[in-house]
N, C-alpha and C positions, 0 to 999 in steps of 0.2 A: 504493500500500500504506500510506504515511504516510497519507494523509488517510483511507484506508480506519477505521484504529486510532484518530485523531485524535477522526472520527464516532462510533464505537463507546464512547470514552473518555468521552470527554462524555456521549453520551445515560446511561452508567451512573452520572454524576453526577448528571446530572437524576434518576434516576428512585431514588438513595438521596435525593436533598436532597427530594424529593416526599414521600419513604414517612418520614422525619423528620418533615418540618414536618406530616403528617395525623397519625402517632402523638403528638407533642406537641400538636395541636388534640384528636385524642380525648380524652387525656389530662385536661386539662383541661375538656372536657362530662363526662365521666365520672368521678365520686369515688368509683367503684368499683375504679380500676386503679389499683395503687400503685406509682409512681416508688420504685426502690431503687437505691441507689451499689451501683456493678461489683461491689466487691470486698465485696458484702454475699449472699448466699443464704436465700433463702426457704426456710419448714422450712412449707410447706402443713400443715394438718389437725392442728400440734402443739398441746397445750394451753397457758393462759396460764401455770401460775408460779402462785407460785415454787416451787420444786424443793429437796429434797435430792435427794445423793449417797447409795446405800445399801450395804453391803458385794455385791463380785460386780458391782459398776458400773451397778447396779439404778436408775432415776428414780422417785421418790416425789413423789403431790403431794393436792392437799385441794380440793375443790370440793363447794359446800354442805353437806350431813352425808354426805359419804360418802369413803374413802381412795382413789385410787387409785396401784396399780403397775406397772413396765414393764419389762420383761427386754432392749428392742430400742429401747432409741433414743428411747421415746414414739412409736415405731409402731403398735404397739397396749396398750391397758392391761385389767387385773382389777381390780374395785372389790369395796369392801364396807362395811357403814354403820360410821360411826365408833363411835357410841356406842349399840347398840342395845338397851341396856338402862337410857338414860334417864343424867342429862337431855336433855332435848330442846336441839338445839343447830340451826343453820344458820347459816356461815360466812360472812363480805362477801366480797365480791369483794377488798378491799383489806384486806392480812394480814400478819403476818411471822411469819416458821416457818422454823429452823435445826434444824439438829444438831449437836450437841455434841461436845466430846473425850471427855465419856461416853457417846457414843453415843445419849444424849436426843433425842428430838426434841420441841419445842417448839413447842406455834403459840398464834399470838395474834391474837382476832381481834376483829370486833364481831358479837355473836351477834342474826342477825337474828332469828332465834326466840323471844329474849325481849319483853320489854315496849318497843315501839319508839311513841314520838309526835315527830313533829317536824311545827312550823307557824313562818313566819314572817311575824310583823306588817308589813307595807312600809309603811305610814302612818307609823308610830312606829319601821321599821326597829329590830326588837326581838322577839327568839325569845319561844316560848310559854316561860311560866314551869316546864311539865312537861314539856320533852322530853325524850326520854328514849331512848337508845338504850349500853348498855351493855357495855364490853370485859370478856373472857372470856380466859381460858387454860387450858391444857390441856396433857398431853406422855405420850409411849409410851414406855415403856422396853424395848418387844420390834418396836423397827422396824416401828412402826406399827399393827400385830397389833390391840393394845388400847389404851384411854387413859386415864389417870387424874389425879385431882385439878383437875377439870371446874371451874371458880371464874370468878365475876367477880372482874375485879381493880381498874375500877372504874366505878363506878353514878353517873349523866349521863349527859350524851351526848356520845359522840365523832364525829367529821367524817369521821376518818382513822389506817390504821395502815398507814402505808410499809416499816418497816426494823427490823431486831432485828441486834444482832451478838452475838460470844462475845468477850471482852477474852482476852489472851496467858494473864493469871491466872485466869481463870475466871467473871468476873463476866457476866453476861447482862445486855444492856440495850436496853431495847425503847422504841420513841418512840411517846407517844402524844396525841391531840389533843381535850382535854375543850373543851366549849363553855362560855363564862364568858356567864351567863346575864344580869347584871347589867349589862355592860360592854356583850354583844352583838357579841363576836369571837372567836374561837377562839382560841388559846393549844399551847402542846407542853409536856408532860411526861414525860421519862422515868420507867418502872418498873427496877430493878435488882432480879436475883437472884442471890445464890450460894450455891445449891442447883437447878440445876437445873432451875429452873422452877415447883419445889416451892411458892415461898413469894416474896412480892413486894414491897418498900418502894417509897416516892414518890422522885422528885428532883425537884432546883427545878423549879417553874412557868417555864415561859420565856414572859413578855408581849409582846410588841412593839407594843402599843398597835393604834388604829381601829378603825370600827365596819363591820358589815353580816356577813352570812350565810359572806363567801368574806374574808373580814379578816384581819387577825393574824399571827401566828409558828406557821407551819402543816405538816402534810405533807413531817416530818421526815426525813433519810436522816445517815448518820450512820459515820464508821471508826474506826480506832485506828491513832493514827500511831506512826511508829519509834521518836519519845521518849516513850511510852506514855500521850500524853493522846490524849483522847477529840474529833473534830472533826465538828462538826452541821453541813448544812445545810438551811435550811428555806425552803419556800417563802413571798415576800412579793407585795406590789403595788407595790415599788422598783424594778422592771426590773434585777432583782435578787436572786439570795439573802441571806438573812442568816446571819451565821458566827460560830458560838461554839464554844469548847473547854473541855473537863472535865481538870481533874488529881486528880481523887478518884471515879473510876470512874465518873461521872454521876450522882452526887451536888448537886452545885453547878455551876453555868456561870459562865463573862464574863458579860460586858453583851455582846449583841447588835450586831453592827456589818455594813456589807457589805463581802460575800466579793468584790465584783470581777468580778463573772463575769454579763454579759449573760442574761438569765433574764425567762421571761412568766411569766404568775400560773400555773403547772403546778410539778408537785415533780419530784426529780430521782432517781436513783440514783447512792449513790456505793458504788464496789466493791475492795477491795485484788484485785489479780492475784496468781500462782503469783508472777510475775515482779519483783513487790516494787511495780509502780506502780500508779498509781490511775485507776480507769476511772469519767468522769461520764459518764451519759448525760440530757438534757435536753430541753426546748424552751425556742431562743434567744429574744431578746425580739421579735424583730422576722422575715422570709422572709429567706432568703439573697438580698444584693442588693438588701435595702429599707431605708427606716428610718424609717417609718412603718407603722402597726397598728392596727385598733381598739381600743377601750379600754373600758372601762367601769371604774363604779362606781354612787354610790347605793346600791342596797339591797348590794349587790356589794359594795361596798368604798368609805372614805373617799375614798382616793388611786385616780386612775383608772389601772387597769394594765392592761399588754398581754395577750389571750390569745391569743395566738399558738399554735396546735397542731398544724399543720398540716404541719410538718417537726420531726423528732426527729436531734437531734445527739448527736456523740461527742466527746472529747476524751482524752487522754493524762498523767498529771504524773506527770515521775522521782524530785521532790522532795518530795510529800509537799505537794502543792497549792498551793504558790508561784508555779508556773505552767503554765501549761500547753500542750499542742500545738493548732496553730489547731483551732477547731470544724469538723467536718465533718459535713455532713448526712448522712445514711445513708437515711432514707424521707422520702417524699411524698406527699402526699395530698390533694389540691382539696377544701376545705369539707368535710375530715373531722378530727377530733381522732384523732394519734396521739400517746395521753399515758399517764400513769404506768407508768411502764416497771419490769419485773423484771426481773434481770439471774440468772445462774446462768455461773460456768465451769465448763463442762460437763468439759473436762480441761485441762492446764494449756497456755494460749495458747487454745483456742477457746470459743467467749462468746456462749453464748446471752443475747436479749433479744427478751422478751415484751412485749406493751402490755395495759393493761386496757382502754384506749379506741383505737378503728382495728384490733385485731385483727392486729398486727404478730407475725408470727412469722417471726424469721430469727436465722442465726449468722452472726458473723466471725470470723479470726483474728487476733489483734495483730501479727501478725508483717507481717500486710501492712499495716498501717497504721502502727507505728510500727519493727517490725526487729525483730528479736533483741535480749533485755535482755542 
């Protein structure tokens, strides 16, 4: 009887340690099947983001020129065009769009609709002198309903719009990334409002120097910490963010330094919780277990940096980003880019995150990753 069960124990060793090692062989021929940590759930067929919250627990969200809404989860939704009575708008894919403690809703985008040229010289690594693609804003004061005060807010070309927050006091500040046509790198600037989205001044220019097309101080995300400055961070080619803070509602910055935190040339999300702590979500510099990556530069960039995108990470800080809980991968993906990520908490401890590249749609709850705050 012992050797009967002995037999049996074993062959059902063999025959999981088999069906492992052929799901991790598929796995890797196929960049179609995405590796996701346990304690992460796939939301199949949901849209990317980003999301408000609407009164009635309603999800609201913006895709090309059209609104849509959902009563169920982003189960199913109702659309209808934003602006059908001119101007003509169509929205990037890369955006930022809140709502307010006035119940505004705001979005900010680069209006593909308008006058867009982009060409880049690689002999002379050096953008055409006319490109041109231009950020726009907009906001509805009846949840979405209609929208008003349709504006560019500023004429050049931008690369990228990651992040918008609402400050404690009211200020609106949205990060945005003109192209410095002269230098031939990209750069981030804050827009601030307070009014609602109404009306828009500049903040510093933030430079970080290098040249090529994917260069610079770029692909901002941005919070408001408990001593009520303002904490940026953006994506570099230092295997590395860089990190600066405002005390005049992003207005002005520091100088630029790194934040410390293992980072490939992709931008991040940073997100305050219900729960008081701060959720990054990233691509590290390097695979989990490696430490080495391709790299490039040239027309890319001065310094050769890793793009690493192929695993998207999380992390944890109780403090207020001094430090943080080890990085954990949450997806995988073979020879796919799963990058810029939206975040949305959908209620307070569960976290949706979206991707614009890899198509990543899944939730966790903080509770199983870091406990109860």
């Amino acid at each position: 009887m012992f050797n009967r069960f002995t037999f049996f124990f074993a062959a059902f060793l063999v025959i999981c340690l088999s069906s492992a090692i052929a799901i991790a062989q598929e796995t890797n021929k196929n960049p179609d099947l995405m590796w996701l940590e346990k304690r992460v759930t796939a939301m199949p067929g949901q849209m990317m983001g980003p999301f408000v919250i609407l009164p009635n627990d309603r999800l609201f969200t913006i895709k090309d020129n059209l609104a849509y809404l959902s009563d169920d989860d982003g189960t199913t939704w109702k659309s209808w065009p934003l602006l059908p009575n001119g101007p003509v708008v169509k929205v990037s894919n890369e955006r930022a769009f809140i709502r307010t403690k006035n119940d505004a809703i705001i979005l900010v985008f680069m209006n593909l609709a308008s006058e867009r040229k982009w060409k880049w010289d690689k002999k002379n690594n050096a953008p055409a002198p006319d490109s041109r693609l231009d950020v726009w804003s907009m906001r509805s004061l009846d949840e979405g309903k209609t929208w008003i005060d349709a504006q560019p807010i500023m004429k050049g070309y931008c690369g990228a719009i990651r992040d918008m927050i609402q400050t404690q006091s009211g200020e609106v500040i949205v990060t945005v990334q003109p192209l410095l046509i002269k230098e031939a790198r990209h750069a981030t600037q804050p827009y601030i409002s307070s009014d609602d989205g109404k009306t828009w001044i500049e903040g510093q220019l933030l430079d970080f120097g290098g040249r090529g097309h994917h260069d610079g101080s770029v692909e901002a995300t941005l919070t408001e910490l408990k001593n009520g400055r303002l904490w940026m961070l953006l994506r570099s080619n230092t295997d590395d963010f860089l990190s600066t803070t405002s005390a005049d509602k992003g207005l002005t910055w520091t100088k630029m330094k790194s934040a410390g935190i293992g980072a490939s040339s992709a931008p991040a999300m940073l997100k305050r919780l219900t729960s008081g702590r701060l959720l990054l979500v990233w691509n590290q510099v390097y695979p989990e277990g490696k430490s080495t990556y391709e790299r490039r530069s040239g027309n890319y960039s001065q310094r050769a940096g890793s793009w690493h995108r192929e695993e998207l990470s999380i992390a944890f800080s109780e403090d207020d980003g001094k430090s943080w809980t080890s990085p954990i991968v949450i997806a995988r993906k073979p020879k796919t880019w799963i990058s810029y990520p939206y975040v949305l908490e959908r209620r307070p401890g569960e976290i949706w995150i979206t991707t614009m590249q890899g198509g990543l749609r899944v939730k966790i709850h903080e509770q199983d990753f870091v406990g109860k705050p």
